[in-house]
C-alpha angles and dihedrals in degrees: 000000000000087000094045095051084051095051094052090043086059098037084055097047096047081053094054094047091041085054082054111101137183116218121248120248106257102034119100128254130265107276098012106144124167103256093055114112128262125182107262085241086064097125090071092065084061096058121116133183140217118179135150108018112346107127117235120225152154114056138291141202129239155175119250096213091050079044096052087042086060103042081061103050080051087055093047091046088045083051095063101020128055090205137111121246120210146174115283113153150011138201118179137194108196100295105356124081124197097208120195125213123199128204110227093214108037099019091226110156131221134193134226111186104188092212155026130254118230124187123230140187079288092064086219115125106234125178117267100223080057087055099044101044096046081042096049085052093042085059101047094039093257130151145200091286097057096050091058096048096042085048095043088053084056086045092243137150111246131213112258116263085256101058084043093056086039096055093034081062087046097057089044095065098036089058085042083054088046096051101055101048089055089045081050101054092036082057090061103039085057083045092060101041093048085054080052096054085038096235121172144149108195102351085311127121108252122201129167123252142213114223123186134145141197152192146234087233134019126254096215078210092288115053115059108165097109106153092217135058142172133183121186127193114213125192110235096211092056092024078220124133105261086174139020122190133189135182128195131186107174129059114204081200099047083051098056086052085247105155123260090234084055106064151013108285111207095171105114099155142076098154120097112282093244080068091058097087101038091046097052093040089058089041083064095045093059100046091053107098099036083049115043101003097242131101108232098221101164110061107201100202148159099247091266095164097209104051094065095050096046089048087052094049099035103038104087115216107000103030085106101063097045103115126193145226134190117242105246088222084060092047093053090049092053090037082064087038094065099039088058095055089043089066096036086063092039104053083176082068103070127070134059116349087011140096089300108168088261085056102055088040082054091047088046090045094046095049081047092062101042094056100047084047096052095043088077107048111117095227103075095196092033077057094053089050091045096044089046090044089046084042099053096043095049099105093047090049094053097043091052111267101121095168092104092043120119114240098232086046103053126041086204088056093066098072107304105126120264115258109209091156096086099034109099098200092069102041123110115284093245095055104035112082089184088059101046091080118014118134114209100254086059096047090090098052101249086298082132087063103075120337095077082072085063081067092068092031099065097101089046100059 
């Protein structure tokens, strides 16, 4: 018995030893994340070194002009020296590689660094195949990970984990950087041409703004629990980004029990994710004046019931005032909306000559058109008239009538002749289905629901 228990005991700790493994090289370790704090030199932990005679292999990649700068430092050494120059040493920094040559008679030596250096908001010089290639993963939503299989295919060294993390930071705060200066400079071209138009409001230049938010995931308008969020402001007159706003309410750091004072914490919000847009767009509005030097007092926006009221109650001085207009695109989008219940809840609607899915694409399209036709009349008031008549008579328009059609509207209006025959509001009660039971509010095919609003928007498409 004595011997078995000390059999097993052996067989159990060779297995515990054998389940022990070392990390490979180039593989990360344990608890790295990519918020977590490297020291801005990182790029020298990646350096590694071949001399003497280590043979160098696989491929690299660089750049022709430092290529063409060493070829003729070769032809100016060849001039002088009958030796060969070959190959002795390299010592490479992610992607970049400073090769040594070494002449065999007069053991000059000459460098080949693969790549540029470039400096950042760091002010420190990187070099600029890191950049572009951590640059080239952070636009098409690639990690780490990516980089090294795509580069072991080539046959090419990759950075460490750690200078990866390092220069994607970097680039981070150069495009921050970036950002803010062209914010910046949008701010006081709005500025200027609100002075132009002569817009104030208290002696403050006014311009109209465009508001609109989004999510990491969609809510499918039920689910509203995204853990990203982000909210811009746009100046109507320039169509730039005068604020950008992002909300955040999960740390991939804070989750791994990494301390606050040992990486980059991105979590900024606590309050339910429906909150995030209407948060970041008053942030904006409140940093307006002290910004950009302009009060922001026509608010351009999707409907969302919960950002106007916020603006009028946060917004000290001059909330009141703000007034808001709903986005036509928006308009459009409910005005669909509401065709599509309207058919959901009127199953008699539905079939041949009635509201059939190409017909409400053709009632949308239509309203669409009318919309973007009458933004450009000349008479604003004579436009509004236009756009209410075209709206109204959408449905008409779309079913075949064509009698109450403008002319410049309707190609049919200008002299083709008038077809009643498939247009199911003007045919006789016993053989319309739509007719039997219409009540007067649905003759006109929900076009009371939304588009109405168009009529006040045609300065703002």
């Amino acid at each position: 018995m004595g011997n078995s228990k000390n059999k097993r005991h052996h067989r159990n700790t060779h297995r515990r030893v054998f389940r022990k493994r070392k990390p490979h090289k180039f593989r990360s370790s344990p608890g790295v994340n990519n918020s977590i704090q490297q020291p801005e030199n990182s790029e020298v932990g990646d350096r590694t070194e071949n001399k003497g005679d280590v043979a160098l292999g696989g491929s690299r990649i660089i750049n022709l002009d430092k290529l063409q700068q060493y070829t003729k430092e070769l032809s100016q050494h060849a001039s002088n020296c009958d030796g060969s120059v070959t190959l002795s040493g390299e010592v490479r920094h992610g992607l970049a590689s400073i090769f040594s040559g070494k002449c065999s008679k007069c053991s000059h030596t000459i460098t080949l660094e693969t790549s540029s250096k470039v400096k950042g908001p760091c002010k420190h010089a990187r070099w600029e195949c890191n950049l572009a290639a951590v640059w080239g993963q952070m636009v098409t939503g690639s990690g780490h990970s990516h980089l090294e299989e795509a580069m072991s295919v080539l046959g090419v060294p990759v950075m460490s984990k750690a200078t990866f993390i390092q220069t994607e930071r970097s680039i981070g705060d150069w495009w921050k950087e970036k950002l803010m200066e062209s914010m910046l400079e949008a701010g006081r071209e709005e500025k200027k041409l609100a002075e132009q138009a002569g817009s104030y409001h208290e002696g403050v230049p006014a311009i109209t703004v465009i508001v609109d938010g989004g999510w990491s995931k969609r809510s499918r308008k039920h689910s509203y629990n995204a853990n990203s969020g982000v909210a811009i402001i746009v100046g109507k007159a320039t169509g730039k980004l005068l604020h950008v706003g992002v909300r955040n309410k999960f740390c991939s750091a804070c989750a791994q029990d990494i301390p606050k004072d040992k990486h980059r914490c991105f979590k900024n919000w606590e309050a339910s994710s429906s909150e995030m847009e209407t948060d970041a767009i008053v942030e904006g509005f409140l940093v307006a004046e002290k910004v950009h030097g302009v009060r922001y007092t026509t608010v351009i926006g999707d409907g969302d019931s919960s950002v106007y009221p916020s603006l009028i109650q946060q917004v000290p001085g001059w909330g009141h005032c703000i007034r808001k207009m709903e986005c036509a695109n928006h308009v459009c989008k409910c005005y669909r909306s509401s065709l599509e219940k309207l058919v959901s809840e009127n199953p008699r609607y539905k079939g041949s000559g009635g509201l059939t899915e190409k017909m409400r694409r053709r009632l949308v399209s239509a309203a669409r058109c009318a919309i973007k036709m009458r933004s450009k009349e000349p008479d604003r008031k004579n436009g509004v008239k236009l756009l209410k008549k075209d709206l109204q008579n959408g449905p008409n328009h779309c079913f075949g009538n064509h009698q109450r059609c403008s002319p410049d509207f309707c190609s049919t209006a200008k002299g083709r002749p008038v077809v009643l025959d498939n247009h199911p509001l003007h045919e006789p009660a016993t053989q319309s289905h739509l007719e039997e039971e219409v009540e007067p509010e649905e003759d006109e095919l929900a076009c009371k629901f939304y588009l109405y609003k168009c009529v006040f928007m045609i300065w703002y498409v």
